[in-house]
C-alpha positions as CSV (number, residue, x, y, z in Angstrom):
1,X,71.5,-29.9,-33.8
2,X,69.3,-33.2,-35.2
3,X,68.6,-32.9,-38.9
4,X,64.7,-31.8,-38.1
5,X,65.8,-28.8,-37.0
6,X,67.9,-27.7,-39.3
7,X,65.1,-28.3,-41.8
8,X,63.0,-26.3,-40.0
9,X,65.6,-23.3,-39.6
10,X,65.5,-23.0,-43.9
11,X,61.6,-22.6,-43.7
12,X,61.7,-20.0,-41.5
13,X,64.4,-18.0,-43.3
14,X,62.5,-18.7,-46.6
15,X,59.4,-17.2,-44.8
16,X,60.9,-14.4,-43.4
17,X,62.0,-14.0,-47.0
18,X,58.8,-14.4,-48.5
19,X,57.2,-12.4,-46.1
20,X,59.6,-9.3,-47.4
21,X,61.4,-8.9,-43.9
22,X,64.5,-7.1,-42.9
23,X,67.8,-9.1,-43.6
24,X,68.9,-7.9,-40.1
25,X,65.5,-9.3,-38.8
26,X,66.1,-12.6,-41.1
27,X,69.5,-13.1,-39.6
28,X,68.8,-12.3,-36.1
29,X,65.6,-14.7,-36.0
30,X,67.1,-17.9,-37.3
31,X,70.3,-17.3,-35.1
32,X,68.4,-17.1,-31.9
33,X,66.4,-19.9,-33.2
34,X,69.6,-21.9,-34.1
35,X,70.7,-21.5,-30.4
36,X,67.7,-22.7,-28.8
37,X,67.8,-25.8,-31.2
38,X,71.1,-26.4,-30.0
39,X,70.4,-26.0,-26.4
40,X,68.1,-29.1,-27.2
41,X,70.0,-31.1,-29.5
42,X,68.1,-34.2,-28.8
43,X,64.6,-32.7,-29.1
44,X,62.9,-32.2,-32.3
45,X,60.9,-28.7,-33.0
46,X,58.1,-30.5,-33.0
47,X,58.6,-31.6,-28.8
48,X,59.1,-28.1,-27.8
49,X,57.2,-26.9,-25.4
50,X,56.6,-23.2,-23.6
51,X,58.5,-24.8,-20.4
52,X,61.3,-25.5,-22.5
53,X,61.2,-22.0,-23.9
54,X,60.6,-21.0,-19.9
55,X,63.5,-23.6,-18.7
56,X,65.8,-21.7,-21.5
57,X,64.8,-17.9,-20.2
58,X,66.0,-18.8,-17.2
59,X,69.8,-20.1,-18.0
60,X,70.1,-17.3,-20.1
61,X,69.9,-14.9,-17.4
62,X,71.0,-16.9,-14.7
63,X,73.7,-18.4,-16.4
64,X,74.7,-16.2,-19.0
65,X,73.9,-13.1,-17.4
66,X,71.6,-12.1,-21.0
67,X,70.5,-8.4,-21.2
68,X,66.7,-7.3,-21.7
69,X,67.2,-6.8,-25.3
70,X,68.3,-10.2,-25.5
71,X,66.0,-11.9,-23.8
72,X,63.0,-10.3,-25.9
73,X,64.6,-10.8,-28.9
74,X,65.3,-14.5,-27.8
75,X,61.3,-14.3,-27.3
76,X,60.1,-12.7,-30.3
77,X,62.5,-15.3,-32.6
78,X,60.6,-18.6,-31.1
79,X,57.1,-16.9,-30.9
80,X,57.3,-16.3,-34.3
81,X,58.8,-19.5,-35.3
82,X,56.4,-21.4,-33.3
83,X,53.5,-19.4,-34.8
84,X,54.3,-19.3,-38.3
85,X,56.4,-22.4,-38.7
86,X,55.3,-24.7,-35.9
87,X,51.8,-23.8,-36.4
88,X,51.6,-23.8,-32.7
89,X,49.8,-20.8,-30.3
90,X,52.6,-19.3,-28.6
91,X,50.8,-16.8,-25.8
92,X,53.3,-16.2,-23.0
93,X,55.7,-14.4,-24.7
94,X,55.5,-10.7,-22.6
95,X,56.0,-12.9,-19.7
96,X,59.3,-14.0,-20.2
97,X,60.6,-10.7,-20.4
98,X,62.9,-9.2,-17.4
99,X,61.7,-6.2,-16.0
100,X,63.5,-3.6,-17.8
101,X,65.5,-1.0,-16.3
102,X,65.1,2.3,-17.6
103,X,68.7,3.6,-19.0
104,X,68.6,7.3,-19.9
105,X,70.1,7.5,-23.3
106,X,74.0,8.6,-23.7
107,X,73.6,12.3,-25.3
108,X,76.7,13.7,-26.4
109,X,76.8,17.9,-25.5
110,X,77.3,20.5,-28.5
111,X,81.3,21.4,-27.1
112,X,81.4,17.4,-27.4
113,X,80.0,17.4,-31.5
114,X,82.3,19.6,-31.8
115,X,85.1,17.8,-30.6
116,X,84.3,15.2,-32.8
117,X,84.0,17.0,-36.1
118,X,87.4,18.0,-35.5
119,X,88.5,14.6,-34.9
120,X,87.9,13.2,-38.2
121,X,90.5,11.9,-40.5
122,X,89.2,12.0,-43.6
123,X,85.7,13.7,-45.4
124,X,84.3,9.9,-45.3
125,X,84.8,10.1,-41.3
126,X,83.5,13.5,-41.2
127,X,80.4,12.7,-43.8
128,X,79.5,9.7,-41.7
129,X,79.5,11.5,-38.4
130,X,77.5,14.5,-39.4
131,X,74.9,12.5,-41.1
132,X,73.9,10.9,-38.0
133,X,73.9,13.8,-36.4
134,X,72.4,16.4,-38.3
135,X,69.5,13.7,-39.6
136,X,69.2,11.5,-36.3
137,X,69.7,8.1,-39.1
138,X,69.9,4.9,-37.5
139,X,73.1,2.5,-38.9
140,X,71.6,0.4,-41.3
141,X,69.7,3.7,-42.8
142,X,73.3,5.5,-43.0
143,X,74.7,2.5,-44.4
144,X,71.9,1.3,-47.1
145,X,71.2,5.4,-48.3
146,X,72.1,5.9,-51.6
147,X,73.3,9.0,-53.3
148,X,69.8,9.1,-55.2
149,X,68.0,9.6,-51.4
150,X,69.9,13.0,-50.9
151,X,66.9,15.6,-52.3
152,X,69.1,18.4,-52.2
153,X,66.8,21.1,-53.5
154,X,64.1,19.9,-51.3
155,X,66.9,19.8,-48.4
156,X,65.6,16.1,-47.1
157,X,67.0,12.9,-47.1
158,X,64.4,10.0,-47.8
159,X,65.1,7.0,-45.5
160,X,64.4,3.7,-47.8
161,X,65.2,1.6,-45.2
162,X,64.3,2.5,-42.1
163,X,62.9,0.1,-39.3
164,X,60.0,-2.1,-40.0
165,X,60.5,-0.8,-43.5
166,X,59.2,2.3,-43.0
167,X,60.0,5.3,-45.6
168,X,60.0,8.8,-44.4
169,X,61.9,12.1,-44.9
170,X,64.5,13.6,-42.1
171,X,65.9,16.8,-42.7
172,X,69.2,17.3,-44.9
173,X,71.5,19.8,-43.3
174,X,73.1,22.2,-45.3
175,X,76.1,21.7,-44.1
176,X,76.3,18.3,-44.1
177,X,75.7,18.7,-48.1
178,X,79.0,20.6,-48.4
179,X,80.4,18.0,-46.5
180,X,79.3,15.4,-48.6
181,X,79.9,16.9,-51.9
182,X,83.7,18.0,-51.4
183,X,83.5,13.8,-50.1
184,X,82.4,12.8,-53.2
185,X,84.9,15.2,-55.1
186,X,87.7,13.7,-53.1
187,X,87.2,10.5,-53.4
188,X,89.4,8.7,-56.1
189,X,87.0,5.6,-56.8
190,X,83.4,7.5,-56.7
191,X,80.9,5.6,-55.2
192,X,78.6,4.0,-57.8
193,X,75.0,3.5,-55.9
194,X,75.4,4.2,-52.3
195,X,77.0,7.2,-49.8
196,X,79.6,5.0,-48.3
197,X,80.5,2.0,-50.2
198,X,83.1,-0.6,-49.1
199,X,85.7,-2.4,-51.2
200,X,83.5,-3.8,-53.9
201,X,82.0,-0.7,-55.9
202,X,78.3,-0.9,-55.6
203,X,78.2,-2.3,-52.8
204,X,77.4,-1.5,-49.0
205,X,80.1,-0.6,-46.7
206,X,80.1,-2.8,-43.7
207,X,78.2,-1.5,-40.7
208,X,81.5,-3.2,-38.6
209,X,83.1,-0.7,-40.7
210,X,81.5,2.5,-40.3
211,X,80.9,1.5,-36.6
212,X,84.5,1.5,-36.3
213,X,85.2,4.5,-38.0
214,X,82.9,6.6,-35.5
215,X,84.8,4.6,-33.2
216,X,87.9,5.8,-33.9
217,X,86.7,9.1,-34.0
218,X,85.4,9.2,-30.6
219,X,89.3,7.7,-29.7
220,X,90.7,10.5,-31.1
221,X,88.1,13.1,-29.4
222,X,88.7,12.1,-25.8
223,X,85.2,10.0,-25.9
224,X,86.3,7.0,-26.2
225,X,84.2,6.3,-22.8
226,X,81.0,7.2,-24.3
227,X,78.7,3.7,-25.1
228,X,76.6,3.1,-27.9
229,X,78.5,5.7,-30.0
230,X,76.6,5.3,-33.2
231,X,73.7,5.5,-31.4
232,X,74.5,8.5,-29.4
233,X,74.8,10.5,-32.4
234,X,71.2,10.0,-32.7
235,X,70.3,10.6,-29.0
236,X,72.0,13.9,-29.1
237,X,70.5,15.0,-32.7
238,X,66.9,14.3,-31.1
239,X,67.5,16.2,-27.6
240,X,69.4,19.0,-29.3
241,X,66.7,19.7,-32.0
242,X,64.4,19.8,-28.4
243,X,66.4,22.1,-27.1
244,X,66.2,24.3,-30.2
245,X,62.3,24.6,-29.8
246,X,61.5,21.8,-32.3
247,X,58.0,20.2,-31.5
248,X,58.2,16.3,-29.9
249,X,55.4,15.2,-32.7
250,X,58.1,16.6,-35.5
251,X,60.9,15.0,-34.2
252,X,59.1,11.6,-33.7
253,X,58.2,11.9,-37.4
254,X,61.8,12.3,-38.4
255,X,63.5,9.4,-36.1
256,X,60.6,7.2,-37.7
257,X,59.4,6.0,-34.5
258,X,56.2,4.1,-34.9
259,X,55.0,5.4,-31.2
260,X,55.3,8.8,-29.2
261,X,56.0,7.5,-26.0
262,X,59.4,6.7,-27.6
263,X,60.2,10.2,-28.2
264,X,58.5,11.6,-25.3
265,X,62.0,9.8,-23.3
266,X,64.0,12.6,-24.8
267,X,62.0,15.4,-22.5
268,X,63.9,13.8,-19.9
269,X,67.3,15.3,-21.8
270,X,66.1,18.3,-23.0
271,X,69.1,20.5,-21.1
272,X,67.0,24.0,-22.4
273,X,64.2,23.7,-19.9
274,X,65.9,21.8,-17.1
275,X,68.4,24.6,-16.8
276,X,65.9,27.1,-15.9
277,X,64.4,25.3,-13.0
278,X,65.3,26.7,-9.4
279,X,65.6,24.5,-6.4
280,X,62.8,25.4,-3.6
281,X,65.9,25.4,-1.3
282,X,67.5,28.3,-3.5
283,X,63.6,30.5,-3.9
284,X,63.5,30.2,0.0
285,X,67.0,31.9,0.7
286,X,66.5,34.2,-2.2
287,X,65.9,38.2,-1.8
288,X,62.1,39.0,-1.7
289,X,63.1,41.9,-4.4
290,X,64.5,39.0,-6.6
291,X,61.7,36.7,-6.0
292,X,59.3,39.5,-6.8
293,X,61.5,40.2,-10.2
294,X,61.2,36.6,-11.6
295,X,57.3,36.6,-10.6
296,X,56.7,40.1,-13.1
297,X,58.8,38.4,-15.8
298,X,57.1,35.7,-15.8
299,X,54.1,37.3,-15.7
300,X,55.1,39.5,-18.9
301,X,56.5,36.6,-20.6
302,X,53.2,34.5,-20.2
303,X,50.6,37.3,-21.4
């Protein structure tokens, strides 16, 4: 990577900085922009072109076999750096996305929560995994929440950092609040400013960390086949709170997503209503008398 480059990798980390961005947005940006940079070693930032970006696309997928997420992240990193650094319009950046497949998420069943709550080693272990569960928290708003964000008497949790940093509330289970103080009571070296803290008091525990811990929990449960197991946690907090007759709109609110359509994916999950639907095949070989039964209590149920 020529020396222009790297030159122009510090300004966009110091604006990303100055423009009060995530760290996890900071760091993902200049790395994706780092490997482009290097995939043209001999061409300055200021010779790139939209074909190169195109050209670059194209060996990711073909080549490296790149997922969707990559790829648009890959896109939003050099559209913003050739935006904002570059000074340079950058309109073709929808285009280069892959058509994305549409993956159901990985929702985890009660039975299953249960298995993992009995799982646990420790109170940390089972802090951590019913906090994502019982609040639907995403990792780096388990791992940044700080003891001062638990609003026991108001039973919330307020998320400080939460995606696009975006505050908001999510519900504080009761449970989970016994859990968490008989953690805190245990634990030798209390943590000083956050939840979970790692080695250095004070400090944040390491997402690698508490990704591994779930993961070793999930081991121990029989799940170790389930993917994105942090994530899942999540998924299943969102379907199951569905299934309990919680409104979509409330539930968007508490996962902080910035759009409804995003939450409307979990009415494809929601096990409550799909497990009352009956097959045309089965209504057609049914008795009349029963047909005639469901129609009435329908009726009744419906006004």
């Amino acid at each position: 990577m020529n020396e222009a480059s790297v030159d122009m990798l510090l300004q966009l980390e110091t604006l990303m900085i100055a423009g009060n961005y995530a760290s996890r947005s900071i760091q993902a940006y200049v790395r994706e922009v780092r490997f482009f940079a290097e995939h043209y070693p001999d061409l300055s930032p200021q010779a790139w072109t939209e074909l190169h970006v195109s050209e670059y696309m194209r060996y990711l997928k073909m080549t490296l076999g790149s997922s969707y997420s990559k790829h648009k992240m890959v896109a939003q990193s050099i559209a913003f750096f050739f935006r904002h650094v570059l000074k340079k319009p950058f309109d073709s950046m929808s285009k280069l996305y892959p058509r994305r497949e549409f993956k159901l998420p990985v929702v985890l069943s009660e039975e299953e929560i249960k298995k993992l709550l009995e799982s646990t080693n420790s109170l940390k272990q089972r802090a951590i995994i019913e906090l994502f569960y019982s609040s639907g928290l995403r990792l780096e708003e388990l791992q940044y929440l700080k003891m001062t964000d638990i609003e026991a008497s108001k039973n919330r949790i307020r998320v400080n950092n939460g995606k696009g940093r975006k505050q908001r509330f999510t519900i504080l289970s009761q449970q989970c609040l016994k859990t968490l103080r008989t953690y805190f009571l245990a634990e030798e070296i209390k943590p000083k400013v956050y939840l979970f803290e790692g080695q250095i008091p004070g400090q944040v525990m390491n997402s690698r960390s508490i990704q591994h811990a779930v993961k070793m929990v999930y081991e121990k449960a029989g799940l170790a086949h389930k993917e994105r197991k942090v994530h899942a946690l999540r998924h299943s907090f969102a379907t199951h709170m569905l299934d309990n007759g919680m409104d979509i709109f409330t539930i968007k609110e508490l996962l902080g997503h910035s759009k409804i359509e995003t939450t409307m994916g979990y009415l494809h999950l929601q096990t409550s209503k799909r497990n009352a639907l009956v097959s045309p095949l089965d209504t057609l070989y049914k008795p009349k008398n029963e047909i005639e039964l469901i129609s009435t209590v329908s009726s009744v149920l419906n006004g």
